[in-house]
C-alpha positions as a Python dict, from the first residue, in 0.01 Angstrom:
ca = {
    (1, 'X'): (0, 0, 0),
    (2, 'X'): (-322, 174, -80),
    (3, 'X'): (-321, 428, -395),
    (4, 'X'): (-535, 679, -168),
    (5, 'X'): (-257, 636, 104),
    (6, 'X'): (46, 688, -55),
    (7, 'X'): (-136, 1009, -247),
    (8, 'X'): (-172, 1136, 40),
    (9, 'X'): (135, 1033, 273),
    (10, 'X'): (377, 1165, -68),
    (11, 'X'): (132, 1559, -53),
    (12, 'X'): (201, 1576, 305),
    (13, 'X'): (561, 1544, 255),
    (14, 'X'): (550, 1812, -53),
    (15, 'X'): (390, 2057, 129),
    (16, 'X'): (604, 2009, 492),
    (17, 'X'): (857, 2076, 234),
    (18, 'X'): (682, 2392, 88),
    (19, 'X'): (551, 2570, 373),
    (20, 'X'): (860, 2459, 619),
    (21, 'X'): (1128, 2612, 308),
    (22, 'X'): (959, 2825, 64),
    (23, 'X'): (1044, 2557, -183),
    (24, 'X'): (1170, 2199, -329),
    (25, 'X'): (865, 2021, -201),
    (26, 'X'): (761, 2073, -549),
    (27, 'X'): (1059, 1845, -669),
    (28, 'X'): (996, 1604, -437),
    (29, 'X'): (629, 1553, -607),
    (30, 'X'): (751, 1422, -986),
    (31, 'X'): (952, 1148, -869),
    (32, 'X'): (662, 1100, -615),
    (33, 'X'): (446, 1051, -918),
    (34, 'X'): (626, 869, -1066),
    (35, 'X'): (806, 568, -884),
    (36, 'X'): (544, 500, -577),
    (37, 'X'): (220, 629, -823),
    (38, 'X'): (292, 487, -1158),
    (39, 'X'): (293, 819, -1381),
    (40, 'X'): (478, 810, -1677),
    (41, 'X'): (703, 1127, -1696),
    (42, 'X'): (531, 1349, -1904),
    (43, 'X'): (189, 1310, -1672),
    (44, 'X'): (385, 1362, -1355),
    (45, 'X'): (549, 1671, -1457),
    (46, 'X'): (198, 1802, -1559),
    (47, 'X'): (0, 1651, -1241),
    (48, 'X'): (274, 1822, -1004),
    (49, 'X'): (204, 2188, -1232),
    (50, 'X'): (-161, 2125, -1092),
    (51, 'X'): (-28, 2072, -723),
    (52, 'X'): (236, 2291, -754),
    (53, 'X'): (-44, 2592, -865),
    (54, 'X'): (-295, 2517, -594),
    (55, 'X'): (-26, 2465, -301),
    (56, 'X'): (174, 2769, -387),
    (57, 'X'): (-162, 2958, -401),
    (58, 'X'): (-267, 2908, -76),
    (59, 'X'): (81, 2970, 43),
    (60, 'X'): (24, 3332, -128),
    (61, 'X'): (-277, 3398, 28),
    (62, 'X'): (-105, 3356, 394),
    (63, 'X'): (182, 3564, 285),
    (64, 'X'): (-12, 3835, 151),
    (65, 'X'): (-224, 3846, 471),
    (66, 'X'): (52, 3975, 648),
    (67, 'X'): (206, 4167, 363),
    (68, 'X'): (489, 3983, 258),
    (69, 'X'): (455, 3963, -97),
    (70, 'X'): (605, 4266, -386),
    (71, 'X'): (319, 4256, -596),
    (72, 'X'): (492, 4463, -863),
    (73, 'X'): (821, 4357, -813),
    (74, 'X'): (682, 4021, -841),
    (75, 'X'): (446, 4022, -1088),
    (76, 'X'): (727, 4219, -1314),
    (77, 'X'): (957, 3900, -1246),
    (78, 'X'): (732, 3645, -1365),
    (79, 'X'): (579, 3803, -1686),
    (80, 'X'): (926, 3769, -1829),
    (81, 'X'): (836, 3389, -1723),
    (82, 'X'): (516, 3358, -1883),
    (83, 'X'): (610, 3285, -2270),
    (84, 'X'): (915, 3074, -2223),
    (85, 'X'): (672, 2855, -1992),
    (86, 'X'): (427, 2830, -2204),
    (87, 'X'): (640, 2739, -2484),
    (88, 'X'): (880, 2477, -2273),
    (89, 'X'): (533, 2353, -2150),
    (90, 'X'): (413, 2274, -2507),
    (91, 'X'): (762, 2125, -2606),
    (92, 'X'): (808, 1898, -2272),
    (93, 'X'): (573, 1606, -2349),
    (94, 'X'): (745, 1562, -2679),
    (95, 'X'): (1055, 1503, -2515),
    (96, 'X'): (1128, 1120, -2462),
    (97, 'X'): (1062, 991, -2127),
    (98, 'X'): (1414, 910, -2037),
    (99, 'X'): (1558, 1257, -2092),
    (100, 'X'): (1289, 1445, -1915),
    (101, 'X'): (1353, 1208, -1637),
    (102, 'X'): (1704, 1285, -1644),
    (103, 'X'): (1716, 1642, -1698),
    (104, 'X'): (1482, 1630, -1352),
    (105, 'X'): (1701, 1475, -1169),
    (106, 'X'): (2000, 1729, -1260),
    (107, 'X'): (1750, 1984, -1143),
    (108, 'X'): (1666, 1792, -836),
    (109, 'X'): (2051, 1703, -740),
    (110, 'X'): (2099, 2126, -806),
    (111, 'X'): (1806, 2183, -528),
    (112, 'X'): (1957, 1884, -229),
    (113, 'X'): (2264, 2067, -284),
    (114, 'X'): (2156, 2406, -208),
    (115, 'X'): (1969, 2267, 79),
    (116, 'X'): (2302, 2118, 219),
    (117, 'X'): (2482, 2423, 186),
    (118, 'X'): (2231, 2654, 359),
    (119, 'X'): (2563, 2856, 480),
    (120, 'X'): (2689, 2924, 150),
    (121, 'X'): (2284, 3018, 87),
    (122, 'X'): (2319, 3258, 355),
    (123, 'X'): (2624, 3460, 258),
    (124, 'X'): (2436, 3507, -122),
    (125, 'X'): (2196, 3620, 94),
    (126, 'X'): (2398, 3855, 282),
    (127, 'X'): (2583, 4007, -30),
    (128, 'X'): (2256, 4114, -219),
    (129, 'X'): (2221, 4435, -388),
    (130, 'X'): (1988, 4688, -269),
    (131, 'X'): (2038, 4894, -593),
    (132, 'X'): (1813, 4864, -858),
    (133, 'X'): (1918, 4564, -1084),
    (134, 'X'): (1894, 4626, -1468),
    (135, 'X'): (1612, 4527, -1646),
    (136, 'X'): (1749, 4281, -1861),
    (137, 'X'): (1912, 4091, -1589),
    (138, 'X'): (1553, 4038, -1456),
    (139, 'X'): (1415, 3974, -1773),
    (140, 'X'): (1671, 3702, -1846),
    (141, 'X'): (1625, 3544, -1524),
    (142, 'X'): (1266, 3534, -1491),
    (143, 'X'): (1279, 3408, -1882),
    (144, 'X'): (1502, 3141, -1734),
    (145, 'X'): (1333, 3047, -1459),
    (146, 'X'): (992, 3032, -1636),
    (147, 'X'): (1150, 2774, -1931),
    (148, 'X'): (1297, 2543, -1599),
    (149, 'X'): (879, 2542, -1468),
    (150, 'X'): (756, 2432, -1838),
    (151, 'X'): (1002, 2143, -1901),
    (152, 'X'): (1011, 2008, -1565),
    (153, 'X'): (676, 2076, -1414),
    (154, 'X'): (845, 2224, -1114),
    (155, 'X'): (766, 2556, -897),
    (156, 'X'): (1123, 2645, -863),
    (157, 'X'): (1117, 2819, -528),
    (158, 'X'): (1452, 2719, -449),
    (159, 'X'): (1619, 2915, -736),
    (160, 'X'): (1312, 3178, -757),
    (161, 'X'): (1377, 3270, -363),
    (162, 'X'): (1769, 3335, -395),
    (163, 'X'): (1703, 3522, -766),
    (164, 'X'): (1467, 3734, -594),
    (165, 'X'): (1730, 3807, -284),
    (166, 'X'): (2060, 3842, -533),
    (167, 'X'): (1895, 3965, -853),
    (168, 'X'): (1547, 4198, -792),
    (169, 'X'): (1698, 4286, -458),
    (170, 'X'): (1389, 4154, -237),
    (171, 'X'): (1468, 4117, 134),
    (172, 'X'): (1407, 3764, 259),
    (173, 'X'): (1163, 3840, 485),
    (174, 'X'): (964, 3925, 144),
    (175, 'X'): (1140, 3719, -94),
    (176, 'X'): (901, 3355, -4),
    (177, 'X'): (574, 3516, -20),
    (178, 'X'): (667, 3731, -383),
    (179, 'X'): (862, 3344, -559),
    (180, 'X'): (517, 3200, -435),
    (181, 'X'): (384, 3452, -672),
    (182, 'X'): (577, 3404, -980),
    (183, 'X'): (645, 3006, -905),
    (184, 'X'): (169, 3048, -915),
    (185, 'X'): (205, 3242, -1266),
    (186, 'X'): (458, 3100, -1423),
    (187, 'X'): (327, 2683, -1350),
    (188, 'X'): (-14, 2794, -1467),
    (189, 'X'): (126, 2905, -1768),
    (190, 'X'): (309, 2584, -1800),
    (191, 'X'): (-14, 2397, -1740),
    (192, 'X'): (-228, 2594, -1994),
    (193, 'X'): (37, 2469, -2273),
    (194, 'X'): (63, 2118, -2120),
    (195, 'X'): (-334, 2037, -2096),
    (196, 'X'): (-381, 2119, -2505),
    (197, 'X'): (-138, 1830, -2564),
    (198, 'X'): (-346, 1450, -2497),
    (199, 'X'): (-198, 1359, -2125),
    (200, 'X'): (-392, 1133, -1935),
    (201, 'X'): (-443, 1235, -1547),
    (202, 'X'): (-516, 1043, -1283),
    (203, 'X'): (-733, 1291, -1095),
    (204, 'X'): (-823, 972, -845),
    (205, 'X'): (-449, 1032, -707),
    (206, 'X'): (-448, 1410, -767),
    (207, 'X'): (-692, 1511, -561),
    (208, 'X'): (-552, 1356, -270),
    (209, 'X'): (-196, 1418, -341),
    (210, 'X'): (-339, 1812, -382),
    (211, 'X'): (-536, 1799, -74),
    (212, 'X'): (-254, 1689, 159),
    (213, 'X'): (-31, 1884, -35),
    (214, 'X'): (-259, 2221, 80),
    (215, 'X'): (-274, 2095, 459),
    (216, 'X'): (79, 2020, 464),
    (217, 'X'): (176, 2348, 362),
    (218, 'X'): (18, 2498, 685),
    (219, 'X'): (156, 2273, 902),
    (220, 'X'): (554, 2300, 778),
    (221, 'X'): (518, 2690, 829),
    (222, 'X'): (441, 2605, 1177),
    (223, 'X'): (706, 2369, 1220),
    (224, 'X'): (979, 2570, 1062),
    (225, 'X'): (863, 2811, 1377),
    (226, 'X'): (986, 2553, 1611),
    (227, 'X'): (1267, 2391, 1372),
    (228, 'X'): (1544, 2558, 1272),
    (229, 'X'): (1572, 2591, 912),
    (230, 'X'): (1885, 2439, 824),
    (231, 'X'): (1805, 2124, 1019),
    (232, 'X'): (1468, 2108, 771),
    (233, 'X'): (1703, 2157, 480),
    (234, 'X'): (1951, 1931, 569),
    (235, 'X'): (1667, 1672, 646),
    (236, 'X'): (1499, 1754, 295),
    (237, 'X'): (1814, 1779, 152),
    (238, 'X'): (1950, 1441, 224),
    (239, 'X'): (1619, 1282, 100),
    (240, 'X'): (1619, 1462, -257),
    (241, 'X'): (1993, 1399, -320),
    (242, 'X'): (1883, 1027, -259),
    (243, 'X'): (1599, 1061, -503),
    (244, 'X'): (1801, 1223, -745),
    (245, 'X'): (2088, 952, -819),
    (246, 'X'): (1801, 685, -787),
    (247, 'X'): (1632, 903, -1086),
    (248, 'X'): (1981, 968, -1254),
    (249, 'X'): (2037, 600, -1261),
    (250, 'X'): (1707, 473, -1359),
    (251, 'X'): (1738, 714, -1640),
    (252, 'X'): (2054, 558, -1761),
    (253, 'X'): (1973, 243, -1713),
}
């Protein structure tokens, strides 16, 4: 099949996933990358930073237009991010290929699980705090979350949304919009890291893959308006957990 085609068939798909969920389109994009596009691990985990930035971006924007987005709150969350990016960034692409790959698909197994379990999702949910949590708790978990976005090349919005909820106290309604904020911040610092390093991009399948990416975004918030949410999970779910033991096994192998 066409390179151009599958670029853009695979963005679509990432950004259904990101503007339907709030996040794990942006796991679906390495292994994307890598089996149907040909990127070697260390170039797919720094092509999907670039997607991840730009498609989480314009996500923002949208969210911030109708005032769904902590700046403060959120902008307090991912500074604690920022270095242990930056560093995990610098130290992913000397990591041999079959670790990164599976160390992703841990990560990605983690994320189909919480999207098959929206219930148990939904009672964390339910149970958050609305007193202020200590500042080392956020610290830590923002630290945490920023070192997973280096190494992997991931946005994280599937663990970012629920720390928000349990940890920073963020209602949902809020909680997308602000982990599109630190998932933007913390992958760019992952990215600045990851482009001083020689990495060869394909910017031929990039583009696309980014373009579709963007305009897939727009239309998954529309169709999580007319789809419930836990049937999209379940659907996206299903797929990753697939993905992952392929990537678990081909790592092994």
């Amino acid at each position: 099949m066409n390179t151009l085609v599958l670029a853009s068939a695979a963005g679509a798909v990432v950004g259904l996933a990101l503007g339907g969920l709030g996040g794990g389109g942006s796991v679906l994009a390495v292994p994307a990358l890598i089996y149907l596009l040909g990127f070697d691990p260390a170039a797919a985990t720094t092509a999907a930073l670039l997607i991840v930035i730009a498609t989480s971006l314009t996500g923002l924007l949208a969210h911030a237009r109708r005032g769904r987005v902590r700046w403060r709150t959120g902008g307090l969350f991912a500074a604690a991010g920022i270095v242990p990016a930056a560093i995990a960034g610098a130290l992913s692409v000397r990591i041999p290929a079959g670790v990164l790959t599976a160390g992703f698909a841990v990560l990605a197994a983690v994320a189909a699980v919480r999207m098959l379990r929206p219930k148990r999702e939904a009672a964390a949910r339910a149970g958050a705090s609305t007193a202020a949590p200590p500042a080392g708790r956020v610290a830590r978990t923002g630290a945490g979350l920023g070192t997973v976005t280096g190494f992997l090349g991931v946005g994280g919005g599937f663990l970012v949304v629920p720390a928000l909820v349990t940890v920073v106290a963020v209602p949902m309604a809020e909680a997308v919009g602000t982990s599109l904020l630190v998932i933007t911040v913390n992958s760019t610092a992952a990215l600045a890291t990851r482009l001083t390093t020689p990495t060869v991009l394909d910017w031929a399948v990039i583009a696309p893959f980014t373009a579709a990416a963007v305009l897939g975004a727009w239309d998954g918030q529309r169709l999580a308006a007319r789809v419930p949410v836990a049937a999209l999970q379940r659907i996206f779910g299903a797929v990753l957990l697939a993905v992952a033991v392929f990537m678990l096994v081909d790592a092994m192998a």
